[in-house]
N, C-alpha and C positions, 0 to 999 in steps of 0.2 A: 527447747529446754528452759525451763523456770525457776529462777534463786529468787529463794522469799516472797513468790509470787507475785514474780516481776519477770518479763523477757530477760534472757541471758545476757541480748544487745546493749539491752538499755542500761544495765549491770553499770558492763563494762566501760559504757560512755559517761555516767557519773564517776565510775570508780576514777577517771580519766583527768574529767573535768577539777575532782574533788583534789586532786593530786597538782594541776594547773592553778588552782586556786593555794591551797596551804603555801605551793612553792614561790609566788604573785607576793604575798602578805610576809612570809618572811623575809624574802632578797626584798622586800620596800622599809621594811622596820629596821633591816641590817644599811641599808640607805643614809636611811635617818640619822643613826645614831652615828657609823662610818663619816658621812659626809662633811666635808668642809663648813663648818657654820659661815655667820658673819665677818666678813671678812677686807680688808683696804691694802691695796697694793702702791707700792713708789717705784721708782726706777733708778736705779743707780751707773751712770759710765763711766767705763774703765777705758783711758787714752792713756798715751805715752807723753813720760815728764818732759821739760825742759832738758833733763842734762842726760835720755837717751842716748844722743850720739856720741858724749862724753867716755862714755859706758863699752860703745866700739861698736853698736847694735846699730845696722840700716835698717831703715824701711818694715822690709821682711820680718827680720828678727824681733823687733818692735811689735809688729804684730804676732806672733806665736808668742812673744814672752805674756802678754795681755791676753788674750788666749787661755793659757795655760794658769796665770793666777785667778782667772776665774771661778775655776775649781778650789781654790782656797778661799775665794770670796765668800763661796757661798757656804761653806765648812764652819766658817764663822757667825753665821749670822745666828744661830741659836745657844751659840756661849753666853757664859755669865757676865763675859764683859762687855759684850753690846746691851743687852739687857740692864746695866746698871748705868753703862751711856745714856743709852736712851731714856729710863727712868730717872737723868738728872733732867731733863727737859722736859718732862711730864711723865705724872704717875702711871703706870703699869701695875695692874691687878694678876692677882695669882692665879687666875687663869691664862691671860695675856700667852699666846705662842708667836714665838718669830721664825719665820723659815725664809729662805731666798732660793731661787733657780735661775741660771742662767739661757739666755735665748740661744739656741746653737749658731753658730756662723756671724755672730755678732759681738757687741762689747757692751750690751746690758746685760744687768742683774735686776729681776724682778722680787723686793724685797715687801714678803707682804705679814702682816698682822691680823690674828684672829683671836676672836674674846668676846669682851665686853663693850661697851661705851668709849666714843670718839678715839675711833678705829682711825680715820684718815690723819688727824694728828700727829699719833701715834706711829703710824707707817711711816712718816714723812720724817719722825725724829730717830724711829730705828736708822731709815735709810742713812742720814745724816749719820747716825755715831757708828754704820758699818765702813762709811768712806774714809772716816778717821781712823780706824782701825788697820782697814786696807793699808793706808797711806804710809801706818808707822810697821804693820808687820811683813812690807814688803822686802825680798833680800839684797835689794840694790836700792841703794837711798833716790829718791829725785826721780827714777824710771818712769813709776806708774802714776796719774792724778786720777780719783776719784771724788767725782760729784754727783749732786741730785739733780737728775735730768728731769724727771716729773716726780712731783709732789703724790699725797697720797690720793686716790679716787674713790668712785664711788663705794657705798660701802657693796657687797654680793653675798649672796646665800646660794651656795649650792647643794644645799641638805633635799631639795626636791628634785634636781638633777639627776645625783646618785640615786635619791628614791628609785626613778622610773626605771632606770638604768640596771640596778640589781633585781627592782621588780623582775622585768622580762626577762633577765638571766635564771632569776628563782622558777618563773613558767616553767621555761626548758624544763630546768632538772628537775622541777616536778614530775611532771608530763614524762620523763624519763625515766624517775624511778616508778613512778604508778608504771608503767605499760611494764616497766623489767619487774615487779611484783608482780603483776597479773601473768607473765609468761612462768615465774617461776611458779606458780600454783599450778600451773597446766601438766598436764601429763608426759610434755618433754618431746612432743613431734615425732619426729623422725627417726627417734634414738634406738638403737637396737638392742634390747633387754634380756636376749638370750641367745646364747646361753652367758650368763652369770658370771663372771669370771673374777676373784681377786686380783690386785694390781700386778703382785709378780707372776702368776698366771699369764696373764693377760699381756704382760712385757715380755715373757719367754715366748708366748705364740708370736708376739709381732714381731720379733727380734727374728724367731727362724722364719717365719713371712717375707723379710727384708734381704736376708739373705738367700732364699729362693731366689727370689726378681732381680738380685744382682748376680748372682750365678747365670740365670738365664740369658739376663743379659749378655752377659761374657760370652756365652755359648752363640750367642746371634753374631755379635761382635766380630765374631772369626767367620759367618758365612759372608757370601756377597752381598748378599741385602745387608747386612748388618755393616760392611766396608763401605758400599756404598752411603748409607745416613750417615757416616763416621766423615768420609771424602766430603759429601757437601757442607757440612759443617765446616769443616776446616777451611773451605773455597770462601765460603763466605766470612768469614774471620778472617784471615791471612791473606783473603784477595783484597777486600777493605783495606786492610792494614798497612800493607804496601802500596797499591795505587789510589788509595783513598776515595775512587770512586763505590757510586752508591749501585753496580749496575750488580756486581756477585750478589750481592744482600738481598736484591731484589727477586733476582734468579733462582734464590734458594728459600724465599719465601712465598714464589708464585709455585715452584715445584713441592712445597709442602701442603699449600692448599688446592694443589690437584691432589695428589695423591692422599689428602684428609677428607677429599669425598667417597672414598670408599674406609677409610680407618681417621676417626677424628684427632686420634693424639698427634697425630705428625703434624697438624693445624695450629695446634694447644704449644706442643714441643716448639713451634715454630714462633708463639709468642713468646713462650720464656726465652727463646736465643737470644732474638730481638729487642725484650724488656729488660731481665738482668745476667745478660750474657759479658763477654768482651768484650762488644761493640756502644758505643755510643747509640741513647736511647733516639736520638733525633737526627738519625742520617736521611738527608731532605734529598728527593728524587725529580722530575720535571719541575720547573720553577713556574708556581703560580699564585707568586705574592706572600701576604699574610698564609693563603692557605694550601702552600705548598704541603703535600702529602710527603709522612716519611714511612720509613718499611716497617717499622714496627706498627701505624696507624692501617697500611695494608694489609699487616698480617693480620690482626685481631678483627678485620672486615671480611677477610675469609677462612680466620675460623671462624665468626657468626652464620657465614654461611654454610659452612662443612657443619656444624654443632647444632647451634639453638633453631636454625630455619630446615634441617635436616628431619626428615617424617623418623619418629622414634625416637628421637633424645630427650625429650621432654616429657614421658612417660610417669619419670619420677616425681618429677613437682622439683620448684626450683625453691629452697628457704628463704630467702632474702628476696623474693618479688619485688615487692611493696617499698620494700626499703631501698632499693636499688631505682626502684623508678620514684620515689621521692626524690631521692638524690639529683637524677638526670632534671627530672621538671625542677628541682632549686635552683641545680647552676644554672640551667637556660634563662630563670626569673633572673637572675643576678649578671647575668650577659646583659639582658635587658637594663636592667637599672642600671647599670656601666654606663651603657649607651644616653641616657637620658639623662646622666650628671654630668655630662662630657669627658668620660674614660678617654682612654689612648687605646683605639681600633684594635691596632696589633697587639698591645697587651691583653685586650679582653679574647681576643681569637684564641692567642696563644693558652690564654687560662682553660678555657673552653675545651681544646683540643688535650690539652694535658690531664685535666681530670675526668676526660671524657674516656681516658684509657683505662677508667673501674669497667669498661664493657670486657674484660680481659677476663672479668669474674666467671661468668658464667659459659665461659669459654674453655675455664679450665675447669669446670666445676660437670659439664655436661660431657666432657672429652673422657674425664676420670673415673664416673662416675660407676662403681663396681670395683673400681681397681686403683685404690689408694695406695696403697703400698710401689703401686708404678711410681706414681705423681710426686711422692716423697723420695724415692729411687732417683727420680729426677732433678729435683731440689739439692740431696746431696752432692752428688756426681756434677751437675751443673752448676753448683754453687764451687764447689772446689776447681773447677778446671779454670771458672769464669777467675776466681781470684788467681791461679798462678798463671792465666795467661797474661790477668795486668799486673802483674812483679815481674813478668817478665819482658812486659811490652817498656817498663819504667826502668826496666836496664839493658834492651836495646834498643833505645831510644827510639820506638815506635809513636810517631807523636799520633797520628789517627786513633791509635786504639786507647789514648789516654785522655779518657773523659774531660777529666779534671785533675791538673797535678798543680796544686797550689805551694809555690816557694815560701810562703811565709808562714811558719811553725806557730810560734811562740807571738802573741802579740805583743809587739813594741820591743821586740829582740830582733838582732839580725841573723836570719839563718838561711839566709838564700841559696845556701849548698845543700840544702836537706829536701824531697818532696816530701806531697803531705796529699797519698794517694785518696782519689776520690772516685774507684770506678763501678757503675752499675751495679752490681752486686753487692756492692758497701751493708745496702738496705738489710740485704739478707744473713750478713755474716752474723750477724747480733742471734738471731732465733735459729741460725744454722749449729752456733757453738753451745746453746740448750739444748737443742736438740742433743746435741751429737755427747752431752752431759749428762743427760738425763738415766742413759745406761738402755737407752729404746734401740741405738744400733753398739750391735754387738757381734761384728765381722766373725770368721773362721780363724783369718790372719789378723795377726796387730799390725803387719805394713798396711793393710785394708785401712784402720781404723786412721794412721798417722798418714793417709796419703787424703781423707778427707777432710782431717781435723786440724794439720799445719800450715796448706795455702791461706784458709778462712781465719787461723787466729792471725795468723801475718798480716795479713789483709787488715782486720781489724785493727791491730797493733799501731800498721804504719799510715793509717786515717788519722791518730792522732784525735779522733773524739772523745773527750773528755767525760761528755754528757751523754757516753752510751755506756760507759765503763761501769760506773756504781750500776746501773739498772741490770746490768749482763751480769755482775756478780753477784745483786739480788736473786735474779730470776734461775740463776744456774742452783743457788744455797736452797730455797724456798720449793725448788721440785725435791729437788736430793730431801728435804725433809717430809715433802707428801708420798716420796715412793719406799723410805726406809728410817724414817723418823729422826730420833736424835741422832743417831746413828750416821743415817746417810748425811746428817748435814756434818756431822764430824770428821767424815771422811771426803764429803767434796771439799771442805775448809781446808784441811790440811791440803788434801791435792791442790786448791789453788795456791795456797799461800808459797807451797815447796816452786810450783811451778810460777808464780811471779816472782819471787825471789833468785829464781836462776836467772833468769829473762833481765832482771835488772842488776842480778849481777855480772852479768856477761856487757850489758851494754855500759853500768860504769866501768868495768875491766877497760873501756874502748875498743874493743873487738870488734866492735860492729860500727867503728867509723864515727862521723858527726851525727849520724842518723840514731846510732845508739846512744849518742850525748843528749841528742836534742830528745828520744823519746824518755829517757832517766828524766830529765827536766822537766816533762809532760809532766810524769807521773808524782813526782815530787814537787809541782807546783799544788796539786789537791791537799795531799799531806799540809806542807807548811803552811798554806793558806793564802799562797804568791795569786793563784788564782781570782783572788779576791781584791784585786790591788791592778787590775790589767783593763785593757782599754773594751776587750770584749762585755765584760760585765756589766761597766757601765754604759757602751751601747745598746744594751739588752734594758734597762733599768729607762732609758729615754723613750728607745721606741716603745714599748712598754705605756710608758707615762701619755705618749701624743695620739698612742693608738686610744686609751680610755679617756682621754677627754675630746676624743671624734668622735664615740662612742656614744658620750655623754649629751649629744645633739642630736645624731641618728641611732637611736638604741635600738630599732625595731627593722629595718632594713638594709640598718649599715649605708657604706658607701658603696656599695656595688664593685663589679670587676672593673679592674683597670684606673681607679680614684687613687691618688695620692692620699693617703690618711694623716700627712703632717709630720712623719718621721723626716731627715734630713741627712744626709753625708756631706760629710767637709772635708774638701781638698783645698790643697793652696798653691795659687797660680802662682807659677815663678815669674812667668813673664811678666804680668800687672803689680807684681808683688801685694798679691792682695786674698783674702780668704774667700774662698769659692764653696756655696752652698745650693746643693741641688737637691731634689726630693727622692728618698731612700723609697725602690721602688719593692723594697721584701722587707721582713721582720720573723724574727725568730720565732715568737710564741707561734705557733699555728693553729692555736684555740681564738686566739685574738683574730687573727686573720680571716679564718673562719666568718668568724661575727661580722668583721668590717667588710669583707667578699659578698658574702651570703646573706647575711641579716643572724636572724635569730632561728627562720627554720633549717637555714645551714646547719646552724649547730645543733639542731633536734634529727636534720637527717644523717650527720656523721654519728650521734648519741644511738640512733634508728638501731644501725649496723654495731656498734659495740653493745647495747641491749644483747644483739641476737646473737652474738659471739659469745658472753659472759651466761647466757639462759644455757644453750646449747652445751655448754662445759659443765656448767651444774649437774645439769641432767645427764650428761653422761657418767660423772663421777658417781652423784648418788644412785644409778642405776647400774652399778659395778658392768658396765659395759665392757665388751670386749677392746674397743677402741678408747677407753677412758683416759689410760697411759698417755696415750697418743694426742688426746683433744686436747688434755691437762698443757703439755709441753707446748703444741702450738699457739693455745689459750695465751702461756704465757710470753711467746715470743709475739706476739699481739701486742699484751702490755708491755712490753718492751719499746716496739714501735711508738705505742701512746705516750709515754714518759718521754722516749726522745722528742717528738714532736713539741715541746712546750720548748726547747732550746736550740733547734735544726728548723732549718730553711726547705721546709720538706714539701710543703702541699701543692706547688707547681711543678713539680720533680716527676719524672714521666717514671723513672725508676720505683720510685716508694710509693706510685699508687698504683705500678705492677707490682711489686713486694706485697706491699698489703690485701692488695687483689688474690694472690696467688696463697697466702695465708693463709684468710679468711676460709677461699676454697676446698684448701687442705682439711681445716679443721669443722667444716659440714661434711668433707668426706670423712673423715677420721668418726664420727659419732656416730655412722653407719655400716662402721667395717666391722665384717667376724673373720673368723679365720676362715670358715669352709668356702668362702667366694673367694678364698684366691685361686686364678688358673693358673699360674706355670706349676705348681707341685703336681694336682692331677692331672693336668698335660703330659707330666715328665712320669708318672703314673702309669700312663696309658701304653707311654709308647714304650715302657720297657716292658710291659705286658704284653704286649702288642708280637713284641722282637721276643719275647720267649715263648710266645705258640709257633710265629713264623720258625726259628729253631731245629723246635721239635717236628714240625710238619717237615720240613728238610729231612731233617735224621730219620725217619720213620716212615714218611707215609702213610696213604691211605686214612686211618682211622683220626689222623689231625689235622688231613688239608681240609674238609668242614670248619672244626674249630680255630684256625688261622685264620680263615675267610672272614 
């Protein structure tokens, strides 16, 4: 095919290139202008006075109180009155800026000057009229002495730093939006365009759909096949739990991928138990080092081989090929470069091994595939058992089956009586509770609806994350208005609001113990703005800072897996009495991480996979798809996951890149479900058909034992 008499190929690799380029020129002009000009740095030390001990302060105390005015040090250095300090020792032009930042784990202040003409001067006189300042705005006289350690240096420009550095970030998202405009002009794949259906249409079908396959299910539930997958479950859960060996988990993950050679979902089912079940993502089996095997890495190796290496599952075409094995060949580049900057072995294994579990994708993608409304079946039902089995592993003190129960709430509050649940499923409760919002399940019973919908907000609730909360209340208001306009957002607004208002008024009542004090205080930390004032923000704000000026060295490769990027954690030794600083070996942003792990095609092959998430949803929407409802909701429990990520310690996390895995899958199944390819109704069809000739051929004879047969 030929556009404007040219190959369609060749089209698409300017349109490409054209997109890599605009994106190149603008992140290097936004460089420019962004970046730091010219610039002269001093240094300022903060020790302890003469009359310290006067004060009652040893050693120790000495050090944290210096420490800690540090952060007032450097609060100061762009007031009007250092500024007019230092303007008595030489002029300062009305451009002239003063900023200062402290070195973690240390007692300098790095106080630097940027503007105009004789910059080093200039530094060296701020520096001087910031230590006077210090000296007199401190709250204990005599404590603290500040002086100028070093004078001001050379002058620097890093407006070409930033240049290169936004450059190749603009690449990317060029490169990203060209390929997501070129899919969105396409005809939409895979997407199943008929029959037609409007949204509530199309949510009544899925809804009695969903109800089918959990009838059904029930109906199995009560036979022995059905007790039996119910029994192994529970052996493997509750054998873990209690003897904490890894040998039940194992047992019922080798008898899932026997018997997923003949039926693939019990391979697929046996990764989600695995991934985001009640179990711990990383139960390690024969010890063989760095690369000891755990059962969920077993599991997802046999269901590759029950699924994707099985003759007929591949039939369909898999949508995310290309994007998936971009993926695979980046991280294995970025294992490499680890290795070649002197990474830490085990670290770069363990990255490896952790994000090497997205092979879970097409696991549950070729297991489902026809039969969505199972795979969601699954997701809720598992998603809710998985959260009230850990409330309740967190109050009978099962400690095997608590992933992560962290004592400390509130940063720089003492709340060591309170947990602050962290289990497997956490990942999922955010796009479980849109879902289950959205009005797409709509049980027979309302105890149906409140036996799926109360473990997973509890779960949520008592995680205590902060920065999943606004996004979960975005994405719950924002479907309610694409499925019933103003309307439906006036009606889920009110529902939330009634329903966080009880929830918080129950737990200020204290009904609910220190746990309901401490999550009242959560939530009233956003309101007030307490949040903004806490020692997480500004750890976020640093690594932040250390990650973009590593950045600003290696723009184009990063540091590879397993490299220190200059982020720091500070403990302080009681023995030596002395401040202990060692290299932070995670950081929140996970877009950053990305960059510093991967490079720059890291973050074009995670961009690869949200392209085809964001095309896929369009396309179903604007093709009033049967499945539209459906892609819409997951679509946005996706975004959900993406907004958390820029604040959560997510991307080595074996859980949240099964979560995302098992999302993503959902919502390429969801853009190809209709209604008539569900089998349990005409199953359930058949056989009471079936049982009313048998019947009649009883009662009658003769002329209906033919038609029974």
């Amino acid at each position: 095919m030929k556009v404007f008499g040219h190959p369609e190929w060749l089209v698409r690799a300017l349109t490409l290139l054209l997109g890599v380029f605009i994106g190149a020129v603008v992140g290097g002009c936004l460089g420019v202008l962004t970046g730091s000009g010219p610039s002269s740095s001093a240094q300022l030390l903060l020790t302890a006075g003469p009359k310290a001990g006067a004060h009652g302060l040893d050693l120790g105390s000495q050090a944290r109180y210096v420490e800690n005015f540090t952060t007032t040090v450097t609060a100061l250095a762009p007031t009007a009155t250092v500024r007019e300090a230092a303007g008595a020792r030489i002029p300062f032009a009305a451009g002239d800026r003063i900023t200062a930042e402290s070195d973690p784990g240390t007692e300098l202040v790095r106080v630097t000057v940027s503007g105009g003409e004789r910059l080093r001067a200039k530094a060296t006189a701020a520096a001087e009229a910031l230590a006077g300042l210090a000296e007199r705005e401190q709250p204990r006289p005599d404590v603290l002495r500040a002086r100028v350690s070093t004078t001001g240096g050379p002058v620097e420009d890093h407006r070409a730093e930033s240049a290169v550095r936004l450059g190749g970030l603009g690449a990317v998202l060029g490169l990203l939006g060209a390929l997501l405009l070129r899919e969105l002009r396409e005809r939409g794949g895979r997407i199943r365009r008929e029959p037609r259906l409007s949204a509530p249409a199309a949510t009544d079908a899925f809804a009695t759909e969903l109800n089918a396959v959990l009838a059904c299910w029930w109906r199995r539930a009560r036979t022995l096949r059905g007790a039996a997958v119910g029994a192994a479950a529970l052996f493997a859960v509750f054998g873990y739990g209690l003897t904490g060996s890894w040998i039940p988990p194992l047992a019922v993950a080798l008898l899932a991928g026997y018997r997923g050679l003949r039926d693939p979902r019990f391979a697929a089912a046996s990764v989600c138990l695995f991934g985001f079940g009640p179990l711990p993502t990383k139960i390690e089996t024969v010890r063989l080092g760095p690369v000891t095997p755990t059962v969920l890495e077993i599991a997802i190796l046999l269901g590759l081989l029950c699924t994707v290496l099985r003759p007929g599952t591949g039939r369909n075409g898999f949508p995310v090929r290309w994007q998936l094995g971009l993926f695979l060949a980046v991280l294995l580049f970025g294992a490499l470069v680890g290795f070649t900057r002197g990474g830490d072995p085990e670290q770069i294994i363990e990255s490896v091994r952790a994000l090497g579990t997205v092979l879970a994708l097409p696991v549950l993608y070729r297991a489902f595939t026809g039969r969505f409304t199972e795979l969601l079946a699954l997701l809720l039902l598992g998603g809710a058992a998985a959260a009230a089995a850990a409330i309740l592993a967190a109050g009978l003190g099962l400690a095997p089956l608590l992933a992560d129960e962290r004592t400390q709430v509130l940063t720089g509050s003492d709340a060591s009586d309170v947990s602050r649940l962290n289990s497997p499923v956490l990942m999922l409760c955010g796009p479980l509770l849109i879902l289950l919002c959205s009005g797409l399940v709509r049980p027979r019973r309302i105890w149906v609806f409140l036996a799926l919908f109360a473990p997973v907000f509890a779960m949520e609730a008592l995680s205590f994350n902060r920065s999943t909360w606004g996004p979960l209340l975005a994405g719950i208001v924002l479907i309610a208005g694409l499925r019933g306009g103003l309307r439906g957002i006036v009606r889920r607004g009110i529902g939330l609001i009634v329903l966080g208002g009880l929830v918080l008024g129950i737990a200020f009542s204290g009904a609910l113990g220190r746990t309901g004090d401490a999550l009242a205080e959560r939530v009233n930390s956003l309101v007030s703005g307490a949040a903004l004032a806490e020692d997480s923000l500004t750890d976020r704000l640093q690594e932040n800072s250390a990650a973009w000026s590593t950045l600003g060295e290696r723009p184009l490769l990063g540091t590879g897996l397993g490299v220190t990027y200059g982020g720091t954690f500070i403990t302080y030794d009681d023995v030596m009495s002395r401040l202990r600083v060692d290299d932070r070996p995670y950081m929140h942003n996970q877009y950053l991480r990305i960059w510093l792990s991967l490079g720059l095609a890291g973050l074009f092959a995670f961009g690869a996979l949200g392209v085809r998430a964001i095309t896929v949803t369009a396309h179903s929407w604007r093709a009033r798809a049967p499945g539209a409802p459906a892609t819409v909701a997951l679509g946005f429990g996706l975004a959900l996951v993406a907004a958390v990520s820029i604040f959560q310690t997510t991307l080595i996390a074996r859980e949240y890149v099964i979560g995302t895995a098992v999302l993503l899958a959902a919502l390429l199944l969801a853009a190809r479900w209709i209604p008539a390819a569900e089998p349990h109704a005409r199953a359930h069809r058949r056989a009471r058909f079936a049982a009313h000739w048998r019947d009649r051929a009883r009662a009658e004879g003769g002329e209906y034992a033919l038609a029974a047969r």
